[in-house]
PQR file of N, CA, C, O and H, with PARSE charges and radii, in Angstrom:
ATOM      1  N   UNK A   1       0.846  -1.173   0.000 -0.4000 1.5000
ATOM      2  CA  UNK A   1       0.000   0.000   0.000 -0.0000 2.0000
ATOM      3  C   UNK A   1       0.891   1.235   0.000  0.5500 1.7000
ATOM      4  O   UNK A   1       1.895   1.306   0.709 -0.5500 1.4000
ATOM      5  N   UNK A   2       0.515   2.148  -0.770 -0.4000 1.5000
ATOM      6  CA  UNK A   2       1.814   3.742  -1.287 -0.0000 2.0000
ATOM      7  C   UNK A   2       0.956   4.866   0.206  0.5500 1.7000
ATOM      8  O   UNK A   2      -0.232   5.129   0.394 -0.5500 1.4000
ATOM      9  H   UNK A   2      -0.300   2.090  -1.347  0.4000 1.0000
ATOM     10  N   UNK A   3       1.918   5.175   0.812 -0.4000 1.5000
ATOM     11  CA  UNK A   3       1.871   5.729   1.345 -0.0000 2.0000
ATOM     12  C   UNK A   3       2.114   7.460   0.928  0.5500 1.7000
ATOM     13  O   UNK A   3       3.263   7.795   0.641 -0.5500 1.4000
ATOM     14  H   UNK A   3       2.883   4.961   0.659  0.4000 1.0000
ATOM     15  N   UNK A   4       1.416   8.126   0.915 -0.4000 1.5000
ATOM     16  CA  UNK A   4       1.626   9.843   0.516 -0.0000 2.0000
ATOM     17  C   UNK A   4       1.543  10.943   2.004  0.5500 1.7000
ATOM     18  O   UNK A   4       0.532  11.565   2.328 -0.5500 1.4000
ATOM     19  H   UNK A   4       0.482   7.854   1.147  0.4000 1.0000
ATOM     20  N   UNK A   5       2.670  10.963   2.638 -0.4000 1.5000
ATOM     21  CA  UNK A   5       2.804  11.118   3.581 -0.0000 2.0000
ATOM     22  C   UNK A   5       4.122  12.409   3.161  0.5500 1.7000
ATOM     23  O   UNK A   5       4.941  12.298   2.248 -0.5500 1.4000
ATOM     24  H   UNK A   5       3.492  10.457   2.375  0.4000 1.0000
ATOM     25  N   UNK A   6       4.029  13.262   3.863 -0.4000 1.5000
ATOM     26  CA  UNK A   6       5.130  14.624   3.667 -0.0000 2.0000
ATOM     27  C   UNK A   6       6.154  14.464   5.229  0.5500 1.7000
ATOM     28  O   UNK A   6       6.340  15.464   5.923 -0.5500 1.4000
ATOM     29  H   UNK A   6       3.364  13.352   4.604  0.4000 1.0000
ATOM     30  N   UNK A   7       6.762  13.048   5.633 -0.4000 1.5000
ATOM     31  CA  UNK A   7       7.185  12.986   6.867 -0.0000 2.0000
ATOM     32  C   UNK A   7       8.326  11.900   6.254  0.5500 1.7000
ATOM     33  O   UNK A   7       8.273  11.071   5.346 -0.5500 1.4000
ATOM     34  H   UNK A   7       6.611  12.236   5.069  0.4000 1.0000
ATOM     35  N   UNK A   8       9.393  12.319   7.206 -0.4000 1.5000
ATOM     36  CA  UNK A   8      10.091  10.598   7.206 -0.0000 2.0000
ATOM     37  C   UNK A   8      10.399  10.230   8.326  0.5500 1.7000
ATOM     38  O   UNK A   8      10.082  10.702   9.418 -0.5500 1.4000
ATOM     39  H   UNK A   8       9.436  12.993   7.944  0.4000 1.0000
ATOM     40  N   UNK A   9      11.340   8.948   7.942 -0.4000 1.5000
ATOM     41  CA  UNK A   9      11.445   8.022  10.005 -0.0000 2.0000
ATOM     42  C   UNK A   9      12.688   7.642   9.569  0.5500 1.7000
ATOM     43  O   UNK A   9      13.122   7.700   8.419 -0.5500 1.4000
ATOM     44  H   UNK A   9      11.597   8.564   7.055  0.4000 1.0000
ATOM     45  N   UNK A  10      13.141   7.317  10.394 -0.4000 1.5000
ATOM     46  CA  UNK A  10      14.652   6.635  10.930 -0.0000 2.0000
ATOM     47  C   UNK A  10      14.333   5.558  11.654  0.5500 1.7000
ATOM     48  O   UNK A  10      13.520   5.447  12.572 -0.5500 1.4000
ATOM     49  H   UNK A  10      12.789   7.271  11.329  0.4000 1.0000
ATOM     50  N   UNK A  11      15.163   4.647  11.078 -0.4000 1.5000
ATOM     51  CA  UNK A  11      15.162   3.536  11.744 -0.0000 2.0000
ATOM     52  C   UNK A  11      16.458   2.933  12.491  0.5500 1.7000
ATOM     53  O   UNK A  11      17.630   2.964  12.116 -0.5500 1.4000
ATOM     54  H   UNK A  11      15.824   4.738  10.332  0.4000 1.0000
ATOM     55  N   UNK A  12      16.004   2.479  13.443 -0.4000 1.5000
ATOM     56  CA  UNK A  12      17.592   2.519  14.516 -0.0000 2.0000
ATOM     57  C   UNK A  12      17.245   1.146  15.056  0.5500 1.7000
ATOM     58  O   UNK A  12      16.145   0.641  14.832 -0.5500 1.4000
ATOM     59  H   UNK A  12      15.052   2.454  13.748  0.4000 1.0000
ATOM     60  N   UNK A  13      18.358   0.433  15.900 -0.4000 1.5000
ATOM     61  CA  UNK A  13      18.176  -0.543  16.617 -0.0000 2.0000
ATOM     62  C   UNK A  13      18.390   0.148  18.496  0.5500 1.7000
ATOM     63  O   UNK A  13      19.429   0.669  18.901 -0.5500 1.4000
ATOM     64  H   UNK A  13      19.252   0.843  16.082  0.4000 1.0000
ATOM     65  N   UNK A  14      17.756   0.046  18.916 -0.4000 1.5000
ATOM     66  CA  UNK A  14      17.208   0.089  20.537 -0.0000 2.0000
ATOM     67  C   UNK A  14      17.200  -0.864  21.427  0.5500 1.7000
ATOM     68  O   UNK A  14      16.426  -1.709  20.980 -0.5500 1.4000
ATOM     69  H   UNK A  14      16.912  -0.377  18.587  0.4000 1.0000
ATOM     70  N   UNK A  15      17.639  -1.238  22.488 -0.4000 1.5000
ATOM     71  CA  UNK A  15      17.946  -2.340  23.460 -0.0000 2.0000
ATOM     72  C   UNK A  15      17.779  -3.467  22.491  0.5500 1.7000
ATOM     73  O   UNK A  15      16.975  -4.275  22.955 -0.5500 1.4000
ATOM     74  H   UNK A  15      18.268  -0.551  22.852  0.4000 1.0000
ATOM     75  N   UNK A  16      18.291  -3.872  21.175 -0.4000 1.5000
ATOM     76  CA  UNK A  16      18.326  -5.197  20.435 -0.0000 2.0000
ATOM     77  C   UNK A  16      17.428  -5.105  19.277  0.5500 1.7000
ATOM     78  O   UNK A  16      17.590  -5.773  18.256 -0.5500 1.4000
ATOM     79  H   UNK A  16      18.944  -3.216  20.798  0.4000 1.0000
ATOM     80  N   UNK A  17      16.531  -4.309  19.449 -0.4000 1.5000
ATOM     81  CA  UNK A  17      15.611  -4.288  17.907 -0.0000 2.0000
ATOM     82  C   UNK A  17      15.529  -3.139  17.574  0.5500 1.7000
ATOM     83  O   UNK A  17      15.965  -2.240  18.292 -0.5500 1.4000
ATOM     84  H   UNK A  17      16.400  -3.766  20.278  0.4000 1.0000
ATOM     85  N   UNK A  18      14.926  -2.907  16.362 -0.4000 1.5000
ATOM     86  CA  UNK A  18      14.706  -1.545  15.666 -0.0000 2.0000
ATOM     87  C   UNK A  18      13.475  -0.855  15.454  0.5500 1.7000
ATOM     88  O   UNK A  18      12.464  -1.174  14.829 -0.5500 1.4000
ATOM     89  H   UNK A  18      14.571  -3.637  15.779  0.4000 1.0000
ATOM     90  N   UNK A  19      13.726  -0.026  15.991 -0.4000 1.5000
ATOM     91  CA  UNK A  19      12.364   1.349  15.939 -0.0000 2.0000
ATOM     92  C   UNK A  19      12.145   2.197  14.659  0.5500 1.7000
ATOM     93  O   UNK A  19      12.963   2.019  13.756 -0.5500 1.4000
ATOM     94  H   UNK A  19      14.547   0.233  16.499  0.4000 1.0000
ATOM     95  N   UNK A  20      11.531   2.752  14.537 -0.4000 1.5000
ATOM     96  CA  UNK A  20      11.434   3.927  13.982 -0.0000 2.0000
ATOM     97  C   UNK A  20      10.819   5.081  14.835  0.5500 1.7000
ATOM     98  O   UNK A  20      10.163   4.925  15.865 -0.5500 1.4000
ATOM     99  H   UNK A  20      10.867   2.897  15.270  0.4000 1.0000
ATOM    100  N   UNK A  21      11.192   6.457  14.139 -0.4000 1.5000
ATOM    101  CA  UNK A  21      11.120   7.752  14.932 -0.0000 2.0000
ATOM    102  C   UNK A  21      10.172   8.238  13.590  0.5500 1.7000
ATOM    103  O   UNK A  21      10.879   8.308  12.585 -0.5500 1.4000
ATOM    104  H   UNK A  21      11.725   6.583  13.302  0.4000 1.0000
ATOM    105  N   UNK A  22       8.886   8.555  13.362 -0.4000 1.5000
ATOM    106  CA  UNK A  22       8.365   9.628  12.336 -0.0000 2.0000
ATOM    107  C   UNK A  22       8.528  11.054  12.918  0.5500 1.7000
ATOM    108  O   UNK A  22       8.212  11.522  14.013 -0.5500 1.4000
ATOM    109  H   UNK A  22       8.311   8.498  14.179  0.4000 1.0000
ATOM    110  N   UNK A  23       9.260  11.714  11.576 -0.4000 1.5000
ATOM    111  CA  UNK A  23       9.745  13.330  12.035 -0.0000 2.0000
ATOM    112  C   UNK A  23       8.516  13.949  10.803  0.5500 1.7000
ATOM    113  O   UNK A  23       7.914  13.265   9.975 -0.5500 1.4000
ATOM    114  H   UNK A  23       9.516  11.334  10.687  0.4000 1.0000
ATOM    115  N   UNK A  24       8.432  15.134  10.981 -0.4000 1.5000
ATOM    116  CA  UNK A  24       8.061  16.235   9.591 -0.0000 2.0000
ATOM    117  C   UNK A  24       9.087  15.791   8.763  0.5500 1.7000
ATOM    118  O   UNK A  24       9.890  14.957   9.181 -0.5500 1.4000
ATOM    119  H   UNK A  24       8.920  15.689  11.654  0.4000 1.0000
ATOM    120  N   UNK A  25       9.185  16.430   7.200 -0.4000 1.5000
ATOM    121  CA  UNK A  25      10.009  16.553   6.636 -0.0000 2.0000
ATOM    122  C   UNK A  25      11.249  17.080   7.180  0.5500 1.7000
ATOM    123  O   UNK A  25      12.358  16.675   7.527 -0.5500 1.4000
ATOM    124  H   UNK A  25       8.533  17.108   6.861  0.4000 1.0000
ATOM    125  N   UNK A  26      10.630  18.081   7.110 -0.4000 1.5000
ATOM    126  CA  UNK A  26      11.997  18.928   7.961 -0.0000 2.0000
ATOM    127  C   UNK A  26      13.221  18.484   8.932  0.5500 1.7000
ATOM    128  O   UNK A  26      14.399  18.827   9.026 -0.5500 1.4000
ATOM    129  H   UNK A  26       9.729  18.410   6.828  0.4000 1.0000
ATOM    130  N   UNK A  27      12.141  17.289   9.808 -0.4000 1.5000
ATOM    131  CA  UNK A  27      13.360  16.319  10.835 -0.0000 2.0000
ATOM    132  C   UNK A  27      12.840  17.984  11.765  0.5500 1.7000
ATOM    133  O   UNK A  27      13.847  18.557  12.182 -0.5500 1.4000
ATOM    134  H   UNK A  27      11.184  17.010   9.732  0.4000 1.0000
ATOM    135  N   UNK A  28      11.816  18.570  12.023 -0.4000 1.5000
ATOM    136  CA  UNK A  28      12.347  19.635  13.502 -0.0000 2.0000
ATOM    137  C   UNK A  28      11.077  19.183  14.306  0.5500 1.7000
ATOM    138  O   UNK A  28      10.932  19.616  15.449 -0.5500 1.4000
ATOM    139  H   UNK A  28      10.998  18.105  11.684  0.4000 1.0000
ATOM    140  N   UNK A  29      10.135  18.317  13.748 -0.4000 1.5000
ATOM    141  CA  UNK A  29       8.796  17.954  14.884 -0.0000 2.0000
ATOM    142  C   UNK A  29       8.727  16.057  14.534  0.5500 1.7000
ATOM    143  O   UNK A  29       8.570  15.299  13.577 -0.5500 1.4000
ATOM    144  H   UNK A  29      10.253  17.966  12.819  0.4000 1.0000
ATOM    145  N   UNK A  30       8.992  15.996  16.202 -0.4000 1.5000
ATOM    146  CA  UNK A  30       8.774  14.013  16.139 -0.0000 2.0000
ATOM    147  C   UNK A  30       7.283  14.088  16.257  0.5500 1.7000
ATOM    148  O   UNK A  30       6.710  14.901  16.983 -0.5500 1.4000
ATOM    149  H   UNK A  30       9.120  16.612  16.979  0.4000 1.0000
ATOM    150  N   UNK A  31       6.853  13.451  15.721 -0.4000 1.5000
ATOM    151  CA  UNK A  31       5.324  13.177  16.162 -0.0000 2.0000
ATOM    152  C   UNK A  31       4.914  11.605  16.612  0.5500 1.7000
ATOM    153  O   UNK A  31       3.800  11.455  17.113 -0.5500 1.4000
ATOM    154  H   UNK A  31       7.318  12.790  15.132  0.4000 1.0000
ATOM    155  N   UNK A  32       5.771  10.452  16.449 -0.4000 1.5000
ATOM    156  CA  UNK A  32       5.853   9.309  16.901 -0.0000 2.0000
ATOM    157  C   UNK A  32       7.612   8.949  17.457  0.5500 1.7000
ATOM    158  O   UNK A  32       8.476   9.146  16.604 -0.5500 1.4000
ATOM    159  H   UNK A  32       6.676  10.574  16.042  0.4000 1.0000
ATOM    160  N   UNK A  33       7.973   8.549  18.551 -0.4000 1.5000
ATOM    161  CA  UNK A  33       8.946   7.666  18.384 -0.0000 2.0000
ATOM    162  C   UNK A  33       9.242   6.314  19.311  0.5500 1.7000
ATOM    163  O   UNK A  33       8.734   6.003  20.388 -0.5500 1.4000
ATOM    164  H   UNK A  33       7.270   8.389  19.245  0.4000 1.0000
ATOM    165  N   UNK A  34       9.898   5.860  18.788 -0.4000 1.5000
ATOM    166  CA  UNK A  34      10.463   4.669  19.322 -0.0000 2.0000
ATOM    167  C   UNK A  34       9.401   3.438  18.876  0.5500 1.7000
ATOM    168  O   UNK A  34       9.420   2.512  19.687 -0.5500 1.4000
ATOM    169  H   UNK A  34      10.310   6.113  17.913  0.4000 1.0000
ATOM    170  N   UNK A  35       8.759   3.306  18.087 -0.4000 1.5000
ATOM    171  CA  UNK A  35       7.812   2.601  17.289 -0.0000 2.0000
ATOM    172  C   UNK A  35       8.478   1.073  16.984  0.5500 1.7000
ATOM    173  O   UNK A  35       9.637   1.229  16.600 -0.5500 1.4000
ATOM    174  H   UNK A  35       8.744   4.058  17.428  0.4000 1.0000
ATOM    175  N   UNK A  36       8.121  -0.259  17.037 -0.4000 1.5000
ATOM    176  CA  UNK A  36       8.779  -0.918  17.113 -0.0000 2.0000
ATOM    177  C   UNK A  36       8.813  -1.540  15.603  0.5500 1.7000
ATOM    178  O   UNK A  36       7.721  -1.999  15.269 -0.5500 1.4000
ATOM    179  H   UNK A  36       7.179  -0.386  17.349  0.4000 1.0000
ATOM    180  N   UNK A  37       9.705  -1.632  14.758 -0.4000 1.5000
ATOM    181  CA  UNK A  37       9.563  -1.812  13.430 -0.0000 2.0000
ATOM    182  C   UNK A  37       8.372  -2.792  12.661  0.5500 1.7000
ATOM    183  O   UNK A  37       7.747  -2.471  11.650 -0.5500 1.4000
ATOM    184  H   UNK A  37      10.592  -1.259  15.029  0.4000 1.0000
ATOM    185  N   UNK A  38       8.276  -3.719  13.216 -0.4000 1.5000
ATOM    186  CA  UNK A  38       6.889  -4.489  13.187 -0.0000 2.0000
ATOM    187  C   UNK A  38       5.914  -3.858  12.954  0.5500 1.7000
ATOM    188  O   UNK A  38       5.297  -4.072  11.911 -0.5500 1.4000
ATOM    189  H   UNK A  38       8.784  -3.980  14.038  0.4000 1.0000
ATOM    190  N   UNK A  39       5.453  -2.802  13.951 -0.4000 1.5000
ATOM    191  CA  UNK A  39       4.326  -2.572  13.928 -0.0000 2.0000
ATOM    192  C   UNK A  39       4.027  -1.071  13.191  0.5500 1.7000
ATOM    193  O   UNK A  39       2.921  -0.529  13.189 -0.5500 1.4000
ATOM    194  H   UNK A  39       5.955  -2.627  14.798  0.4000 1.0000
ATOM    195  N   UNK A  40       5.253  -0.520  12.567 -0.4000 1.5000
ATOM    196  CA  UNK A  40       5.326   0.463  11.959 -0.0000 2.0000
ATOM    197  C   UNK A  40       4.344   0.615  10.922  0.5500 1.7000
ATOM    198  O   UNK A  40       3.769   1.700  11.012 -0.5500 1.4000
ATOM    199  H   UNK A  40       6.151  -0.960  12.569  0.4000 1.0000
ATOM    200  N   UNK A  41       3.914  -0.177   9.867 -0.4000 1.5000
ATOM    201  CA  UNK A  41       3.312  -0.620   8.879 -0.0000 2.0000
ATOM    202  C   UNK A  41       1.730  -0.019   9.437  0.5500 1.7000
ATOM    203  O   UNK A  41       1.033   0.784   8.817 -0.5500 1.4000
ATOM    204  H   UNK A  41       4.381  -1.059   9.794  0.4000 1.0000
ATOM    205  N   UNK A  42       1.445  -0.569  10.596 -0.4000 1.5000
ATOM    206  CA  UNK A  42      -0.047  -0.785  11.465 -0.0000 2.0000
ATOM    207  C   UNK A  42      -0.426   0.632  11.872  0.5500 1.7000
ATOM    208  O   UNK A  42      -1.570   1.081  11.951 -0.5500 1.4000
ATOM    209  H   UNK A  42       2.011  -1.221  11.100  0.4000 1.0000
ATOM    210  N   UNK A  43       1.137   1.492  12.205 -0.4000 1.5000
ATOM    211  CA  UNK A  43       0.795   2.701  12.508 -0.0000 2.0000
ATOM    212  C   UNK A  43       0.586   3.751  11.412  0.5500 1.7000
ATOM    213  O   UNK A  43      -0.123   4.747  11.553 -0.5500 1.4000
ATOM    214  H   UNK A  43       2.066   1.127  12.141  0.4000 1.0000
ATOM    215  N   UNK A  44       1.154   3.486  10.497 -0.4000 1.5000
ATOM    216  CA  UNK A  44       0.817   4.333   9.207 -0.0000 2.0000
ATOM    217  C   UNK A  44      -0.477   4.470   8.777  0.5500 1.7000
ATOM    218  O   UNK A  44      -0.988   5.586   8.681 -0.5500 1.4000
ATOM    219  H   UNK A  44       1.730   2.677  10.383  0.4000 1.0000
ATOM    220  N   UNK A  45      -1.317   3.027   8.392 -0.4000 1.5000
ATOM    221  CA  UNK A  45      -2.714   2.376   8.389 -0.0000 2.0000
ATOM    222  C   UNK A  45      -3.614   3.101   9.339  0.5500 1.7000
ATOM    223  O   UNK A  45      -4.612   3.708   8.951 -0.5500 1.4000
ATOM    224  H   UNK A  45      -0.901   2.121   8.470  0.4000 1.0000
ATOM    225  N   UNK A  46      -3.181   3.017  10.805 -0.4000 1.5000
ATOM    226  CA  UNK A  46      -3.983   3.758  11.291 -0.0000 2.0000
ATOM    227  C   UNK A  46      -4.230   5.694  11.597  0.5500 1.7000
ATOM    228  O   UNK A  46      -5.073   6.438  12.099 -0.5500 1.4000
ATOM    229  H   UNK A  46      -2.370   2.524  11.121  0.4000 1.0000
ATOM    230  N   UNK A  47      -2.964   5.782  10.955 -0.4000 1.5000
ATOM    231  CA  UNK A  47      -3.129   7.526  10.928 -0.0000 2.0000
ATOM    232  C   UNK A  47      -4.074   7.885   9.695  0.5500 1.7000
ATOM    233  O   UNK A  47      -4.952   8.749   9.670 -0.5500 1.4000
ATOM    234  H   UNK A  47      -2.280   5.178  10.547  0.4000 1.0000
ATOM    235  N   UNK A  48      -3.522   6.651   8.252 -0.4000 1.5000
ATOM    236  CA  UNK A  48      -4.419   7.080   7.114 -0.0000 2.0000
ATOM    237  C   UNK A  48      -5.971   6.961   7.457  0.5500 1.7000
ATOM    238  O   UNK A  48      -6.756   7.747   6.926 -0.5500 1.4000
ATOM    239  H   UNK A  48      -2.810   5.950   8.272  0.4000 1.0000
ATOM    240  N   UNK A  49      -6.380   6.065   8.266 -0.4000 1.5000
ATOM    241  CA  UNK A  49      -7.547   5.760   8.461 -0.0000 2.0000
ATOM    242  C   UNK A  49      -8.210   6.913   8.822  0.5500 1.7000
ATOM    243  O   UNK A  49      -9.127   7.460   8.210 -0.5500 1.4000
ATOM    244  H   UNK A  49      -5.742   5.426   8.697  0.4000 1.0000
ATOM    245  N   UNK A  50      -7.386   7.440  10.459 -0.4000 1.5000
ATOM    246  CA  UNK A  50      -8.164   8.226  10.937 -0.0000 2.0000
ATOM    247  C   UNK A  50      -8.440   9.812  10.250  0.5500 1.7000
ATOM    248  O   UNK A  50      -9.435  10.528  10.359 -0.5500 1.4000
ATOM    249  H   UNK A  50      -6.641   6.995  10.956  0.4000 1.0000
ATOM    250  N   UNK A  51      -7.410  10.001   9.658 -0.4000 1.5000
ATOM    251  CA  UNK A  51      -6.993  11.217   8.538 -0.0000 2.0000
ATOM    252  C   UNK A  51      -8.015  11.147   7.880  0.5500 1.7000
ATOM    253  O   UNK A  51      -8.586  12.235   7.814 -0.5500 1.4000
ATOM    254  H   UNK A  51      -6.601   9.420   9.569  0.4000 1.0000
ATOM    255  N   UNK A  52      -8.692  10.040   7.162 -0.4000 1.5000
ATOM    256  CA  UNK A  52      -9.440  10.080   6.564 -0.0000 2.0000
ATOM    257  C   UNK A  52     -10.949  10.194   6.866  0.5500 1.7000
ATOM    258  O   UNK A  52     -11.895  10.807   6.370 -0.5500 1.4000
ATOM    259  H   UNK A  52      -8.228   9.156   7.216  0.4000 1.0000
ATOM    260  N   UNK A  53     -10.780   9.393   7.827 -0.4000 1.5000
ATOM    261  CA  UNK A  53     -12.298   9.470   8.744 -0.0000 2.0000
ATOM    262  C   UNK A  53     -12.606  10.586   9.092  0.5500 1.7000
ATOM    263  O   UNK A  53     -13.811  10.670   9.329 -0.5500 1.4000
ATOM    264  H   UNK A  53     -10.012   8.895   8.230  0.4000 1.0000
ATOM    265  N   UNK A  54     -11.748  11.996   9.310 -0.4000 1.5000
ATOM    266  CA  UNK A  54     -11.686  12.960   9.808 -0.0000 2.0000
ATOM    267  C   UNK A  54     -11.834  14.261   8.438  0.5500 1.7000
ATOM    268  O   UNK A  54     -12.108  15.460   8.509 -0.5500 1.4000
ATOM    269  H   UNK A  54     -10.769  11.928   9.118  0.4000 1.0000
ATOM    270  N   UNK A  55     -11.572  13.529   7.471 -0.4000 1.5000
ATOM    271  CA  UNK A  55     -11.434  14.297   6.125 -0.0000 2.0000
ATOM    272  C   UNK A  55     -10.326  15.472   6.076  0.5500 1.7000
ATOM    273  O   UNK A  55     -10.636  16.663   6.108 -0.5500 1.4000
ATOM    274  H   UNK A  55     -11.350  12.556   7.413  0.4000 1.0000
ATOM    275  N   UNK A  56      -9.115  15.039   6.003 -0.4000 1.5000
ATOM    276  CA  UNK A  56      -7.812  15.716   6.518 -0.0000 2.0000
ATOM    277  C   UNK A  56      -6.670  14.495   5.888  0.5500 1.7000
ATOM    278  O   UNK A  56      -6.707  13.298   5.600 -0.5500 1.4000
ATOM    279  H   UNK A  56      -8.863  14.072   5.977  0.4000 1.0000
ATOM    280  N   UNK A  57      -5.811  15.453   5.882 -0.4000 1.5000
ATOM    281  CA  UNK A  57      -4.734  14.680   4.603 -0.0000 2.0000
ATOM    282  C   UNK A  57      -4.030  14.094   6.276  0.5500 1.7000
ATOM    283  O   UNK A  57      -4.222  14.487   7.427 -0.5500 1.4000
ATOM    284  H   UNK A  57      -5.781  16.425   6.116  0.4000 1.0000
ATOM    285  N   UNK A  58      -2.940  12.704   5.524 -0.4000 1.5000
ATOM    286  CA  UNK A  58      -2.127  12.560   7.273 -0.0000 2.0000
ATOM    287  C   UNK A  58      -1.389  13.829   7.775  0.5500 1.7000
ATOM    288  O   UNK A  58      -1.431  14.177   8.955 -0.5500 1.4000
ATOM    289  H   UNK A  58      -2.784  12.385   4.589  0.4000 1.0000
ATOM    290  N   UNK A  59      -0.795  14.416   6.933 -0.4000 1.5000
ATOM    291  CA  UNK A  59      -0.158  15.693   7.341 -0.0000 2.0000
ATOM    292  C   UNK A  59      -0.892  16.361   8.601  0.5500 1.7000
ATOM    293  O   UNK A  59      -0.713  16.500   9.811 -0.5500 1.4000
ATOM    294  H   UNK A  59      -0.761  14.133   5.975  0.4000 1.0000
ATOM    295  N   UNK A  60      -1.985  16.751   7.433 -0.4000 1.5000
ATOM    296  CA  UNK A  60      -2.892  17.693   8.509 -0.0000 2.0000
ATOM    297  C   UNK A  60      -3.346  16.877  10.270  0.5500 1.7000
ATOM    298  O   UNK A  60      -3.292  17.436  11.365 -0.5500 1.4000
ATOM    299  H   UNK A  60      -2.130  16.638   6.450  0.4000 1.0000
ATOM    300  N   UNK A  61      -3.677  15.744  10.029 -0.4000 1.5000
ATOM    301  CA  UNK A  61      -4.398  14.916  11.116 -0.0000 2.0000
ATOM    302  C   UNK A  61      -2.430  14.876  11.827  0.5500 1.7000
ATOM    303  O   UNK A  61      -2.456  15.857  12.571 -0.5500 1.4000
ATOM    304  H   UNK A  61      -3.720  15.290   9.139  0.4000 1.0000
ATOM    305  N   UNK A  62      -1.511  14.507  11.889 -0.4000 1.5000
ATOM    306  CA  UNK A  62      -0.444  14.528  12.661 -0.0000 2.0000
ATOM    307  C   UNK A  62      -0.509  16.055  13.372  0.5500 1.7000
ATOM    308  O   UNK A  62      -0.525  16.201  14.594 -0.5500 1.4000
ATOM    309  H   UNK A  62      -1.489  13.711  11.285  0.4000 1.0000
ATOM    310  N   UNK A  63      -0.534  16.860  12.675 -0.4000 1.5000
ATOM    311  CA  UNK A  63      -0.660  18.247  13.216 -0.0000 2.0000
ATOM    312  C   UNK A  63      -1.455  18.663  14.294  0.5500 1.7000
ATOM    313  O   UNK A  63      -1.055  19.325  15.252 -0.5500 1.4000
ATOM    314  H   UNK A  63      -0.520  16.741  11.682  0.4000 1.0000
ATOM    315  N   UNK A  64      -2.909  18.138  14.053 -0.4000 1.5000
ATOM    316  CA  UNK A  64      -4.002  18.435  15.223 -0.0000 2.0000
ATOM    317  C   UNK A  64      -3.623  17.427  16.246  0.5500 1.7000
ATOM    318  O   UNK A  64      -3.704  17.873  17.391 -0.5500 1.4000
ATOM    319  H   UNK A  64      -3.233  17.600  13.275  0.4000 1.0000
ATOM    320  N   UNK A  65      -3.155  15.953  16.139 -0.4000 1.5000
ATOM    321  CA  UNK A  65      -2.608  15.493  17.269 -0.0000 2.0000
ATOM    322  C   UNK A  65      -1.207  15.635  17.490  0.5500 1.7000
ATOM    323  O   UNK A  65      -0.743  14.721  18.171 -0.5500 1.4000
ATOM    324  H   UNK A  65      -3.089  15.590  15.209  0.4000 1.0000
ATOM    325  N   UNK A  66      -0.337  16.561  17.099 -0.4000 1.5000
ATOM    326  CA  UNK A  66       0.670  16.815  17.816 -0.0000 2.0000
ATOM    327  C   UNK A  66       0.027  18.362  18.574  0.5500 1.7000
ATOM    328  O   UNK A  66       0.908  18.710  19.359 -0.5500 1.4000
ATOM    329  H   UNK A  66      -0.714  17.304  16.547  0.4000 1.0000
ATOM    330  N   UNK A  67      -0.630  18.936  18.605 -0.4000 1.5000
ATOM    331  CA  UNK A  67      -1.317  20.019  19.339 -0.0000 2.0000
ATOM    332  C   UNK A  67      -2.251  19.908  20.456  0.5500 1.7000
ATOM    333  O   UNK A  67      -2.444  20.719  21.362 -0.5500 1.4000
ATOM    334  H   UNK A  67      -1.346  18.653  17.967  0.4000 1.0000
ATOM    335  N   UNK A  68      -2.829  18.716  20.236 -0.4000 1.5000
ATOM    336  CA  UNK A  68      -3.357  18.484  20.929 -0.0000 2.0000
ATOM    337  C   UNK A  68      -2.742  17.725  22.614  0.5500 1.7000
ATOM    338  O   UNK A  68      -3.553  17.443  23.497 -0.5500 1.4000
ATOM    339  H   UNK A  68      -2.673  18.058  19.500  0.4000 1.0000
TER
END
């Protein structure tokens, strides 16, 4: 599934496995981290979902819950 998302992540290994961190583009606002690579996939799915349910691009929907 193509993800259209204006953010990226880093992926690192952490006490033995690997996370990811989702930043803005920019890399100056985290809005998720330490995500456990597994379930990274599940978290994308569910931002598009709710983004959508909400009628708001993911961009926008990361924004109102990083403000919130």
């Amino acid at each position: 599934m193509p993800y259209f998302f204006c953010f990226k992540f880093a992926t690192q290994p952490k006490n033995g496995e690997k996370v990811c961190t989702v930043k803005n583009k920019e890399g100056t606002i985290t809005y998720f981290e330490d995500i456990p690579e597994e379930k990274f996939d599940d978290l994308l799915d569910d931002i598009e979902k709710k983004a959508k349910k909400e009628g708001k691009t993911a961009n926008e929907y990361l924004e109102v819950i990083r403000r919130e």
